[in-house]
Backbone atoms as SQL, in Angstrom:
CREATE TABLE atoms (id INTEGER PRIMARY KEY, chain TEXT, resi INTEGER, resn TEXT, atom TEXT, x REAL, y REAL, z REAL);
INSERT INTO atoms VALUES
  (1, 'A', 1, 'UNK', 'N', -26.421, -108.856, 111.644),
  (2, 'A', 1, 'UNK', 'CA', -25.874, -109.956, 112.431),
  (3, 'A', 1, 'UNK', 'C', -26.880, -110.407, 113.491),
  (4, 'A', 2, 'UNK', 'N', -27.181, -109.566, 114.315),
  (5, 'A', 2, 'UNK', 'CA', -28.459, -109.918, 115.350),
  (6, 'A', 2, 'UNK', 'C', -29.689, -110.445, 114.665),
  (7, 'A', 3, 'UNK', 'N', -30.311, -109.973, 113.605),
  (8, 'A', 3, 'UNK', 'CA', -31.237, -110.557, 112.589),
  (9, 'A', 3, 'UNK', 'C', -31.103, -111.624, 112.636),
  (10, 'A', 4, 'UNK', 'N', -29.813, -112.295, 112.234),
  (11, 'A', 4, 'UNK', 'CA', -29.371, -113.735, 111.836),
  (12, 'A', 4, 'UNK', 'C', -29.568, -114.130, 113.039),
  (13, 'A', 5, 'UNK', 'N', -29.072, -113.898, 114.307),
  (14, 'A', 5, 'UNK', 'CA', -29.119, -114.973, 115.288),
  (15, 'A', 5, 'UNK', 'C', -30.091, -115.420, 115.532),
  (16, 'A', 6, 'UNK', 'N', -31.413, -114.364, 115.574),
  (17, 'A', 6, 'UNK', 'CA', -32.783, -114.192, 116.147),
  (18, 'A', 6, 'UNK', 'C', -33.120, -114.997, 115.181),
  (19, 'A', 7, 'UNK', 'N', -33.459, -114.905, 113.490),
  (20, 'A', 7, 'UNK', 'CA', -33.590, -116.214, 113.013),
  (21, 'A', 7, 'UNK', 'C', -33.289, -117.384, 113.041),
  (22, 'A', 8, 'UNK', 'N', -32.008, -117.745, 113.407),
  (23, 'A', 8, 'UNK', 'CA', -31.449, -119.113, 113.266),
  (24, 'A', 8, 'UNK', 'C', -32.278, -119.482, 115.044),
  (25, 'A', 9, 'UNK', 'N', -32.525, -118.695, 115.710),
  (26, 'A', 9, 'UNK', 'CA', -33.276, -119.119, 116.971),
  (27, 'A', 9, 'UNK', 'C', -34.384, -119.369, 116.460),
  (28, 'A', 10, 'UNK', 'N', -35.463, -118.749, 116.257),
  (29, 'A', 10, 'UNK', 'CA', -36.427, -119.118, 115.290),
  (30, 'A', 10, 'UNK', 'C', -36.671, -120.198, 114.692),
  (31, 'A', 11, 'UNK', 'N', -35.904, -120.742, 113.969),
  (32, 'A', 11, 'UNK', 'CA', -36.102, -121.824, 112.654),
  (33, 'A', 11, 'UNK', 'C', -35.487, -123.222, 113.672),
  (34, 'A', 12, 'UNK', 'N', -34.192, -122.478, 114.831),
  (35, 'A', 12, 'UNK', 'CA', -34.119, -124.411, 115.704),
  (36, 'A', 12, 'UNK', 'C', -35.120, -124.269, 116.938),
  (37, 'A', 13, 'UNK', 'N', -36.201, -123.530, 116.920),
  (38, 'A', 13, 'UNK', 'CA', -37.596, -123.776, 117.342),
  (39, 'A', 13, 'UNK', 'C', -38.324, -124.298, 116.787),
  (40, 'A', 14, 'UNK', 'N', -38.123, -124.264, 115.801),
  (41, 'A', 14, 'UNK', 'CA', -39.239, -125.100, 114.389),
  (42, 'A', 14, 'UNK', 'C', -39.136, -125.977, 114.100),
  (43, 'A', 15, 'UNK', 'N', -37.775, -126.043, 113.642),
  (44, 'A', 15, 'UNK', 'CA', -37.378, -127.395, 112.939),
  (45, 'A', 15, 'UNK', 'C', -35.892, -128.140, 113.498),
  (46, 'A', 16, 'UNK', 'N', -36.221, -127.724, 114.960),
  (47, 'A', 16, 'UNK', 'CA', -34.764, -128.094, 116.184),
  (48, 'A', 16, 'UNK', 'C', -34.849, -129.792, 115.358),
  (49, 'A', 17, 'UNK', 'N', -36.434, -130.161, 116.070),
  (50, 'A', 17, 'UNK', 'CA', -36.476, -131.866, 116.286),
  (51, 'A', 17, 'UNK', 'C', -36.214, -132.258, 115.230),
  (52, 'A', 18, 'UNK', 'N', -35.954, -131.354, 113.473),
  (53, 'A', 18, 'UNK', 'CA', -36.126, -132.136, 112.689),
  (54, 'A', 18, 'UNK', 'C', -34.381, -132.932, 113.094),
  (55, 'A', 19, 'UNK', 'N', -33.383, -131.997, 113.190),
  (56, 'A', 19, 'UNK', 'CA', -31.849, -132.061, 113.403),
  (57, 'A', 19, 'UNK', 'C', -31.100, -133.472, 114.136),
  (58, 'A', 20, 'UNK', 'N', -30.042, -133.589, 113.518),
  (59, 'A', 20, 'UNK', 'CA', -29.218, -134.751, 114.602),
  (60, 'A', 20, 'UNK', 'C', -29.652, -134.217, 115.967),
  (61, 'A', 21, 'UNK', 'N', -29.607, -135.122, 116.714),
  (62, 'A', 21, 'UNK', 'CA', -29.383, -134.633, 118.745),
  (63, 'A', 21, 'UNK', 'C', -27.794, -133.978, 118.629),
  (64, 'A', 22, 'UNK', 'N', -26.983, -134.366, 118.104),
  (65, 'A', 22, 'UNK', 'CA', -25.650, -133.579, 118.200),
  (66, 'A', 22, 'UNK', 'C', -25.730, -132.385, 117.203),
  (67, 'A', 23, 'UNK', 'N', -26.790, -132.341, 116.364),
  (68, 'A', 23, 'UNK', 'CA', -26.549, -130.919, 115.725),
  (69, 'A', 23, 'UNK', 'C', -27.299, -129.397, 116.528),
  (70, 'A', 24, 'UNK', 'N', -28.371, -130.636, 117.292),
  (71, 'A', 24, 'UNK', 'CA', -29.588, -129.523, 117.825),
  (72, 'A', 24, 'UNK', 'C', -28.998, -129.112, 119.145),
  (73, 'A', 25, 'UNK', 'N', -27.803, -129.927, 119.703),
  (74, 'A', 25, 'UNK', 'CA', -27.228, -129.685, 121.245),
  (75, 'A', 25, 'UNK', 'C', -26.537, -128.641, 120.809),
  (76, 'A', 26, 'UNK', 'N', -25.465, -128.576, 119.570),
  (77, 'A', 26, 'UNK', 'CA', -24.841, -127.637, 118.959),
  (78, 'A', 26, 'UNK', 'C', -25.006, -126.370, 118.515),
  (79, 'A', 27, 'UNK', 'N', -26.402, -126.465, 118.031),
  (80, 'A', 27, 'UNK', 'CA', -26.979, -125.168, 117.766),
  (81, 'A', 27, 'UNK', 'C', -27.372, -124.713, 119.192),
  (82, 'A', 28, 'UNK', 'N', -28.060, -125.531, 119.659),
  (83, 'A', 28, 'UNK', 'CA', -29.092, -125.027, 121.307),
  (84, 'A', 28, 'UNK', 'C', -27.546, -124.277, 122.158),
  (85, 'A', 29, 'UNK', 'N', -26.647, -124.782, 122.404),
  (86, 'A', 29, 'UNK', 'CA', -25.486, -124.119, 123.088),
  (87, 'A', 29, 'UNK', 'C', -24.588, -122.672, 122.260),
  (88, 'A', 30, 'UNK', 'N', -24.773, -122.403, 121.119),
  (89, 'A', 30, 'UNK', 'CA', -24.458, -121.516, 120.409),
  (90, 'A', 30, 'UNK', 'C', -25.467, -120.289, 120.612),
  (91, 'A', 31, 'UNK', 'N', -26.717, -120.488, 119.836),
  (92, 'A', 31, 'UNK', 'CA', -27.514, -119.550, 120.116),
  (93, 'A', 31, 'UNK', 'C', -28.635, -119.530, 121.544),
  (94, 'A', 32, 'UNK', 'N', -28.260, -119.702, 121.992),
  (95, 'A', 32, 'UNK', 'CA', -29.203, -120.348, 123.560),
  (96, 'A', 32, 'UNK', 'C', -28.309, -120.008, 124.943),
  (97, 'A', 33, 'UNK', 'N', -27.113, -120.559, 124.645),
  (98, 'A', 33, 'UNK', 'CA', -26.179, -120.339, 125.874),
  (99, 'A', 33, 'UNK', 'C', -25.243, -119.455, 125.937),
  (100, 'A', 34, 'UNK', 'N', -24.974, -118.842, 124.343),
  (101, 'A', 34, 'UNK', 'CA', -23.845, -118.336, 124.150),
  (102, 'A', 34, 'UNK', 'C', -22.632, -118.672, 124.356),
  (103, 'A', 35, 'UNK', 'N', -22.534, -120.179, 124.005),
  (104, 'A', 35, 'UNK', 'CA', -21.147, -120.550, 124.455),
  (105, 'A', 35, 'UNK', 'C', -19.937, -120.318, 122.753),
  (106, 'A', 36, 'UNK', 'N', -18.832, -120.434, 123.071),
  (107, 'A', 36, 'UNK', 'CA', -17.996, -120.437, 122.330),
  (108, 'A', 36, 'UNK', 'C', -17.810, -121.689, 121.649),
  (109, 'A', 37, 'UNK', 'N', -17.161, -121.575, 120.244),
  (110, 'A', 37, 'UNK', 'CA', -16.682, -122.535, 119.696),
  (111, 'A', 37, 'UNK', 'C', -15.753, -123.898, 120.346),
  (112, 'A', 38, 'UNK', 'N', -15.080, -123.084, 120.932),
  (113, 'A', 38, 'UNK', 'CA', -14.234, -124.223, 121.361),
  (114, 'A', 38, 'UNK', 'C', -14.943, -124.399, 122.699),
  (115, 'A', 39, 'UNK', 'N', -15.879, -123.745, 123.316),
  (116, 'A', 39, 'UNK', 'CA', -16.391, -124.513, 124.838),
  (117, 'A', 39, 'UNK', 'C', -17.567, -125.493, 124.095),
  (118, 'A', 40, 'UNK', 'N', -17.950, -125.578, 122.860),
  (119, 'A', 40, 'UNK', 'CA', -19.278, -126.392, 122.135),
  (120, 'A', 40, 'UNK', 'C', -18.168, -127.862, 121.744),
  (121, 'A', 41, 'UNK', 'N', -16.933, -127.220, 121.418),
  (122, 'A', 41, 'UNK', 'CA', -15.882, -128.851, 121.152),
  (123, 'A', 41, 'UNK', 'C', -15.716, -129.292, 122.248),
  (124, 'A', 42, 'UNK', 'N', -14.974, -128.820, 123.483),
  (125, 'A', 42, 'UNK', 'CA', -15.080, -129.583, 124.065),
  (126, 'A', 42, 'UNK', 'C', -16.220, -130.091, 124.956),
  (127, 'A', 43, 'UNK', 'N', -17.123, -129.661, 124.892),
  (128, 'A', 43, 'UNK', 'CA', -18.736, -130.263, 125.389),
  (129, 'A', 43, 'UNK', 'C', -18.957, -131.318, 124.729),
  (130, 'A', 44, 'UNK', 'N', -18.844, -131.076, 123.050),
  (131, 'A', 44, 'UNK', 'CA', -19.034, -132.259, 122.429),
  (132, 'A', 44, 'UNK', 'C', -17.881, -133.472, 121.510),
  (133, 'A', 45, 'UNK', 'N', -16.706, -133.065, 122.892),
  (134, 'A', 45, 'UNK', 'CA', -15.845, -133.945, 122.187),
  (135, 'A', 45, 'UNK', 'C', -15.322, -133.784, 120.931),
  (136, 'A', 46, 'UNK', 'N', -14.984, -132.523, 120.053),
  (137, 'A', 46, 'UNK', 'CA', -15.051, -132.103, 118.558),
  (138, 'A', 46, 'UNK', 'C', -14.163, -131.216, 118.748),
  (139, 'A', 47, 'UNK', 'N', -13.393, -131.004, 117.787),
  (140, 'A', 47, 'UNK', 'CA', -12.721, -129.339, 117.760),
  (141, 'A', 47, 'UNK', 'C', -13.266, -128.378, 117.456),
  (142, 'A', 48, 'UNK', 'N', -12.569, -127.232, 118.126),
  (143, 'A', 48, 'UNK', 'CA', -13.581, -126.237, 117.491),
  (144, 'A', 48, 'UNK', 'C', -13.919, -125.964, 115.804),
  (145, 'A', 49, 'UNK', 'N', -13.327, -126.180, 114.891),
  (146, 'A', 49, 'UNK', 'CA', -13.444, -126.171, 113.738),
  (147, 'A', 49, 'UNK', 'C', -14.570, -127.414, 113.307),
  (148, 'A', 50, 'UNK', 'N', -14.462, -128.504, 114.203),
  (149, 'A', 50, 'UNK', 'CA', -15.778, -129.359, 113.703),
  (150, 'A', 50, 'UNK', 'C', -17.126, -128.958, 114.260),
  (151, 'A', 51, 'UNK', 'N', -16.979, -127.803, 115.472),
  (152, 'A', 51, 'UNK', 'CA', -18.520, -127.017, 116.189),
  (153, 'A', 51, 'UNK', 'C', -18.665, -126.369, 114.863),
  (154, 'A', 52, 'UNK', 'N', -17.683, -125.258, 114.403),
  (155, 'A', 52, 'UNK', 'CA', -17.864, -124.403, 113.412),
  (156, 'A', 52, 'UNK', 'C', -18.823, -125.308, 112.176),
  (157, 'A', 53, 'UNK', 'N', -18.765, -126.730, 111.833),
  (158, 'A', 53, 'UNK', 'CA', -18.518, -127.025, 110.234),
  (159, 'A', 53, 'UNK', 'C', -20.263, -127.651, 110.809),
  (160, 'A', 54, 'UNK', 'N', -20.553, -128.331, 111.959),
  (161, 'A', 54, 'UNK', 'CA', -21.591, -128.621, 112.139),
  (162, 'A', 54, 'UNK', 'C', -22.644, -127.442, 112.588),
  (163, 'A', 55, 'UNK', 'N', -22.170, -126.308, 113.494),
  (164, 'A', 55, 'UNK', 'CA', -23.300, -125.191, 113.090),
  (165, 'A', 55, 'UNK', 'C', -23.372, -124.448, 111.816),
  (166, 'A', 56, 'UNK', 'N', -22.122, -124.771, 110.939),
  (167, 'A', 56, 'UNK', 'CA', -23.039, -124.376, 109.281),
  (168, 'A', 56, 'UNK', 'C', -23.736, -125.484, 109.146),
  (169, 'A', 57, 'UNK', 'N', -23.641, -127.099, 109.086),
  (170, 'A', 57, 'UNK', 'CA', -24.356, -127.884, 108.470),
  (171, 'A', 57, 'UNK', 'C', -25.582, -127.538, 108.902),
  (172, 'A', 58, 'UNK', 'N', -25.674, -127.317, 110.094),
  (173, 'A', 58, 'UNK', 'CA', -27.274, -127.347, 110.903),
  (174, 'A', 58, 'UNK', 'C', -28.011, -126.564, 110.216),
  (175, 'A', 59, 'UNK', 'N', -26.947, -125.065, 110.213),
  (176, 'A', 59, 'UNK', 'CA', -27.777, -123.895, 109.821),
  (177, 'A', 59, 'UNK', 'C', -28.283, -123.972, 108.462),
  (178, 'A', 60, 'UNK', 'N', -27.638, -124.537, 107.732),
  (179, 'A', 60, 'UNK', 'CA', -27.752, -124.812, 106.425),
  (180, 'A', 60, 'UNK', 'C', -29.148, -125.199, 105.777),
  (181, 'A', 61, 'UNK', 'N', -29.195, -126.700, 107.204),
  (182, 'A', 61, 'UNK', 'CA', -30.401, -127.648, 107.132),
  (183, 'A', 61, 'UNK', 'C', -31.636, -126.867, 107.797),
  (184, 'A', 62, 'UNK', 'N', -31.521, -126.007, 108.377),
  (185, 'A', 62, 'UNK', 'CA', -32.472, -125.338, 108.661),
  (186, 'A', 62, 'UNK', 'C', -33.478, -124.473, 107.851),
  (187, 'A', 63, 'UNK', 'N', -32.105, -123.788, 107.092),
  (188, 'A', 63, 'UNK', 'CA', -32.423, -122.924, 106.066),
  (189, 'A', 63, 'UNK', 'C', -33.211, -123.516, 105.025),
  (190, 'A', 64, 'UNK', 'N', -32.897, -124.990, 104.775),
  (191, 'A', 64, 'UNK', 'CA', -33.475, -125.637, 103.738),
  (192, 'A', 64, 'UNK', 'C', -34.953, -125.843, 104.347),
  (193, 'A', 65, 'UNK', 'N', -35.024, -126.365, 105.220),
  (194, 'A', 65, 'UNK', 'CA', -35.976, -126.918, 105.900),
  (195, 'A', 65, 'UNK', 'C', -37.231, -125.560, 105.477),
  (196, 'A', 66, 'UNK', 'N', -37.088, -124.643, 105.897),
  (197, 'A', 66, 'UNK', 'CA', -37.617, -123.550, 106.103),
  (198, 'A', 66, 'UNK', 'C', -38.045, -122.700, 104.489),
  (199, 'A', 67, 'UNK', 'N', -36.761, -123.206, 103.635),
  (200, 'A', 67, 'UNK', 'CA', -37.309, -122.776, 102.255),
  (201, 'A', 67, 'UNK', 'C', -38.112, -123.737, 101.374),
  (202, 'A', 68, 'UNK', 'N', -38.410, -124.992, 102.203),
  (203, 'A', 68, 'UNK', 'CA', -39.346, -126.301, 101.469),
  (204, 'A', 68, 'UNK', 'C', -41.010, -125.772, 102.283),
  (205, 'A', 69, 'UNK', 'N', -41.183, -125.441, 103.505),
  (206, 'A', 69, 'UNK', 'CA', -41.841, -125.664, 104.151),
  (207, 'A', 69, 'UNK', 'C', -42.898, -124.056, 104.881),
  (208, 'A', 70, 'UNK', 'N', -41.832, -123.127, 104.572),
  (209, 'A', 70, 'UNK', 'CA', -42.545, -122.013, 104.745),
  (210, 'A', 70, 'UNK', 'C', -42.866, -121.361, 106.429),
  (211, 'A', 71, 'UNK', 'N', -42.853, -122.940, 107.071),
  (212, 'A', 71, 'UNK', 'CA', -43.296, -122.384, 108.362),
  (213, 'A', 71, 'UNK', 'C', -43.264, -121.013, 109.005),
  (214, 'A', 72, 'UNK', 'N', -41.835, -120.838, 109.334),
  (215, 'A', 72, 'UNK', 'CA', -41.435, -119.453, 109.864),
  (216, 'A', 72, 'UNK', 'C', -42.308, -118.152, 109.317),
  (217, 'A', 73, 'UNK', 'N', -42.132, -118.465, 108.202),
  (218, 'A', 73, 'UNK', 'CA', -43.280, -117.380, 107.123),
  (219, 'A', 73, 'UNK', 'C', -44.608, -117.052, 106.851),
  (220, 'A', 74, 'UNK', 'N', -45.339, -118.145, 106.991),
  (221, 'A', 74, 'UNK', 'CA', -46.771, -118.290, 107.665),
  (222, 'A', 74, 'UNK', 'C', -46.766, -118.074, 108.803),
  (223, 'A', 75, 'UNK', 'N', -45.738, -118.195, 109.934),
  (224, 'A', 75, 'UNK', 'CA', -46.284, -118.239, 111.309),
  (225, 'A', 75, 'UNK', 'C', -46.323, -115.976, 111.503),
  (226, 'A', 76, 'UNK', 'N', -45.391, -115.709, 110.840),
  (227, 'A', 76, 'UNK', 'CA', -45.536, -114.609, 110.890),
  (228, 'A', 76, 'UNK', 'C', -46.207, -113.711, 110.088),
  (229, 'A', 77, 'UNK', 'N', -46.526, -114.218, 109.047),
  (230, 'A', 77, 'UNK', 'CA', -47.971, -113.594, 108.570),
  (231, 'A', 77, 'UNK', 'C', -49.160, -113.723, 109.434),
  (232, 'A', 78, 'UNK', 'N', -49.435, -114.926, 109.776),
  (233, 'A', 78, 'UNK', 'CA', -50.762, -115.106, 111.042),
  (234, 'A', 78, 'UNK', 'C', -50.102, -114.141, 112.125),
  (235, 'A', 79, 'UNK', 'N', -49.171, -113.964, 112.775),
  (236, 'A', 79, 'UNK', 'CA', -48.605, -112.855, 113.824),
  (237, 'A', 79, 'UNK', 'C', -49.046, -111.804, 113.742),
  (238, 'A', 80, 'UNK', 'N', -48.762, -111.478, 112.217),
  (239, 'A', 80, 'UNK', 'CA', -49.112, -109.903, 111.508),
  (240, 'A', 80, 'UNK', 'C', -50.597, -109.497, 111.858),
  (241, 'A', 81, 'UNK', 'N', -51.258, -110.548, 110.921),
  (242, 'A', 81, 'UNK', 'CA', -52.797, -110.692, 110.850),
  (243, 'A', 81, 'UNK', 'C', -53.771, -110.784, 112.483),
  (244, 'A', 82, 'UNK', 'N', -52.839, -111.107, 113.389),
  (245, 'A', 82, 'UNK', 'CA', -53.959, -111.252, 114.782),
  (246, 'A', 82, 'UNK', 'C', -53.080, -110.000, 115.304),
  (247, 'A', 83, 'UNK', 'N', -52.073, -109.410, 115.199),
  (248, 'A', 83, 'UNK', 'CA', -51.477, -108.083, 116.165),
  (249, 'A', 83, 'UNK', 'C', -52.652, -107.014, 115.531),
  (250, 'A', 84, 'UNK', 'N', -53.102, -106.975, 113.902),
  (251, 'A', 84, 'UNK', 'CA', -53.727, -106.396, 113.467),
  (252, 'A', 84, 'UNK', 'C', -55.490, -106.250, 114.250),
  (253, 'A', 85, 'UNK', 'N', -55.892, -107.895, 113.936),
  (254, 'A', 85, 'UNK', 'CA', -57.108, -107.931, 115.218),
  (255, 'A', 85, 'UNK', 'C', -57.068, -107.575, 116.444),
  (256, 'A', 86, 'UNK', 'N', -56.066, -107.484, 116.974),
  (257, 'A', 86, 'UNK', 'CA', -55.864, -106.841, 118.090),
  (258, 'A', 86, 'UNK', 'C', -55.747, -105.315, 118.514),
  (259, 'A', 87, 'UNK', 'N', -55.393, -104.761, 117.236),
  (260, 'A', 87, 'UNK', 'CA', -55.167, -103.169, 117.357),
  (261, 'A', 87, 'UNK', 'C', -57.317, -103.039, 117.288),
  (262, 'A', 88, 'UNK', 'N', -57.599, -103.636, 116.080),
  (263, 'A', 88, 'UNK', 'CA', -58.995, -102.929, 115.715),
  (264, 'A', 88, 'UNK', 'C', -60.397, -103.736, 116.916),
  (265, 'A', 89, 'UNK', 'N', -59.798, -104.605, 117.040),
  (266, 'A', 89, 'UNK', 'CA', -60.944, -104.828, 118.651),
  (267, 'A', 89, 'UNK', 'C', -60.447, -103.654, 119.705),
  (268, 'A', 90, 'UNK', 'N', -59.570, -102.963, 119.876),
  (269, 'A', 90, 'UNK', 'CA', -59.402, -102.339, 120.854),
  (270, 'A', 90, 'UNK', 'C', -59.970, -100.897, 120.435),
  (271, 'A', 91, 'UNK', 'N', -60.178, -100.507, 119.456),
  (272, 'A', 91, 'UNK', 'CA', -61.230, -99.272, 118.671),
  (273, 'A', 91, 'UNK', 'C', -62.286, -99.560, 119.277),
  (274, 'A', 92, 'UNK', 'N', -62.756, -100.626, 119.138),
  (275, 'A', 92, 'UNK', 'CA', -64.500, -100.942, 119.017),
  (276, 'A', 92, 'UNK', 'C', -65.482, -100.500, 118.870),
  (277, 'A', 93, 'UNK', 'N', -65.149, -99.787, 117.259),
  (278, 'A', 93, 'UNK', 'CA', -65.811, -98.992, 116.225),
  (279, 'A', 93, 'UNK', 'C', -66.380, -100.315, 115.507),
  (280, 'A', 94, 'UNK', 'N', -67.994, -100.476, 114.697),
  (281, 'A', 94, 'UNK', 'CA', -68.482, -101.344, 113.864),
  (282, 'A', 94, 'UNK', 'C', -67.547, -101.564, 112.809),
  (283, 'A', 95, 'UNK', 'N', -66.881, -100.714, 111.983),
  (284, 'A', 95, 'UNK', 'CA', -66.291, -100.680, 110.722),
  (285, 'A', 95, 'UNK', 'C', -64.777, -101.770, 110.992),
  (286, 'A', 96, 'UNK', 'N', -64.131, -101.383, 112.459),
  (287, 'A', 96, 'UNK', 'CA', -63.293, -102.165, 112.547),
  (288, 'A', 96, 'UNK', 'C', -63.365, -103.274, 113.234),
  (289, 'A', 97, 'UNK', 'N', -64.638, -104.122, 113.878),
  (290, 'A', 97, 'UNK', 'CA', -65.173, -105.024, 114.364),
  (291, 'A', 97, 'UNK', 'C', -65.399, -106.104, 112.613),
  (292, 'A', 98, 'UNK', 'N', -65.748, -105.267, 111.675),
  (293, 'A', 98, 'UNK', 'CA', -65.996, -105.948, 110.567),
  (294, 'A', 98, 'UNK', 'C', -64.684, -106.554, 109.941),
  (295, 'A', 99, 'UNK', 'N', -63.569, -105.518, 109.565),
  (296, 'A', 99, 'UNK', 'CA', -62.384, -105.960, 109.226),
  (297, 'A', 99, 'UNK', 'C', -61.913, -106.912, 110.176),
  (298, 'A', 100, 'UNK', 'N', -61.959, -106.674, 111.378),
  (299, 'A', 100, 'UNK', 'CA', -61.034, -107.975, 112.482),
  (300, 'A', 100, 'UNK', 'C', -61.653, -109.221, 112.337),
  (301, 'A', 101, 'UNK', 'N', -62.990, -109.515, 111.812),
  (302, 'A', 101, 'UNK', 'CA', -63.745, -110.940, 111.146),
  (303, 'A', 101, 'UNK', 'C', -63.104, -111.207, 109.744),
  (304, 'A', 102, 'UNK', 'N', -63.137, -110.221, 109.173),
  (305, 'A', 102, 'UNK', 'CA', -62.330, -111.012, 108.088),
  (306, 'A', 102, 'UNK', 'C', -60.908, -111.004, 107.960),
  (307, 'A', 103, 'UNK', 'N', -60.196, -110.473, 108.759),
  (308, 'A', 103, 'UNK', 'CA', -59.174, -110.964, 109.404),
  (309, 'A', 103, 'UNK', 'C', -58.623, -112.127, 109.330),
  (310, 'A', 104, 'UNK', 'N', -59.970, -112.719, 110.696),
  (311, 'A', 104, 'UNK', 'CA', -59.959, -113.478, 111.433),
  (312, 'A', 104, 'UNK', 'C', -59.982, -114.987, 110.104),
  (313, 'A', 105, 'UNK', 'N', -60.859, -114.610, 109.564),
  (314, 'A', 105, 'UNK', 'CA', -61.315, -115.676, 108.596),
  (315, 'A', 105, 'UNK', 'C', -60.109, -115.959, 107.392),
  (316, 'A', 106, 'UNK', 'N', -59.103, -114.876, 107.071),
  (317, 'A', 106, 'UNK', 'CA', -58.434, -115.121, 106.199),
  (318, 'A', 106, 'UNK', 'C', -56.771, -115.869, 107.258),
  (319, 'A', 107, 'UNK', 'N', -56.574, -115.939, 108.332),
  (320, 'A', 107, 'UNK', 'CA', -55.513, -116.876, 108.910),
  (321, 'A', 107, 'UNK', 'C', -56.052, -117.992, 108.393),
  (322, 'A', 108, 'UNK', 'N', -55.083, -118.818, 107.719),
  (323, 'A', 108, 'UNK', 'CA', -55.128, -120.550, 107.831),
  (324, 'A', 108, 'UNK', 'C', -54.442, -120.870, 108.633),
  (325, 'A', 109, 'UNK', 'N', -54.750, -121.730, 109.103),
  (326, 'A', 109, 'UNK', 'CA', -54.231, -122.976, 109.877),
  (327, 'A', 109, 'UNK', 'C', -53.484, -124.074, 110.326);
């Protein structure tokens, strides 16, 4: 369950702007503020069952967004790949000065 939230935070960092302004206020007050269903209806004028039906749509669109586009997934492979340069510059042994260049060289961009 926490997994999920921390992702769905994640992905409306990424792809917030792609969202309606009423889907991204919706999500941003759910996972951001922790507000309740029915305090997100009446914020946005909706019942709580229409907060509920628009943070699945969002989440939904996110999810899609994210399985066309990869972002989230590259950004954390490059994460992986420089925490890694970071462990072996702090050796600063030759052998691991060599690996942290090609490292370095295999992040795209």
């Amino acid at each position: 369950m926490l997994e999920d939230v921390v992702r769905k935070g994640r992905l409306l960092d990424l792809y917030g702007p792609l969202l309606t302004e009423k889907q991204r206020r919706c999500m941003e007050m759910y996972f951001d503020m922790d507000l309740s269903l029915s305090e997100i209806g009446e914020e946005l004028h909706i019942s709580r069952q229409g907060a509920y039906d628009m943070l699945k749509r969002a989440s939904h669109s996110l999810e899609n967004y994210e399985q066309r586009l990869h972002l989230l997934a590259r950004y954390d492979v490059v994460r992986d790949k420089i925490d890694e340069v970071e462990r072996l510059l702090d050796r600063e042994e030759p052998q691991t000065l060599e690996r942290a260049k090609q490292l370095l060289h295999e992040i795209e961009l």
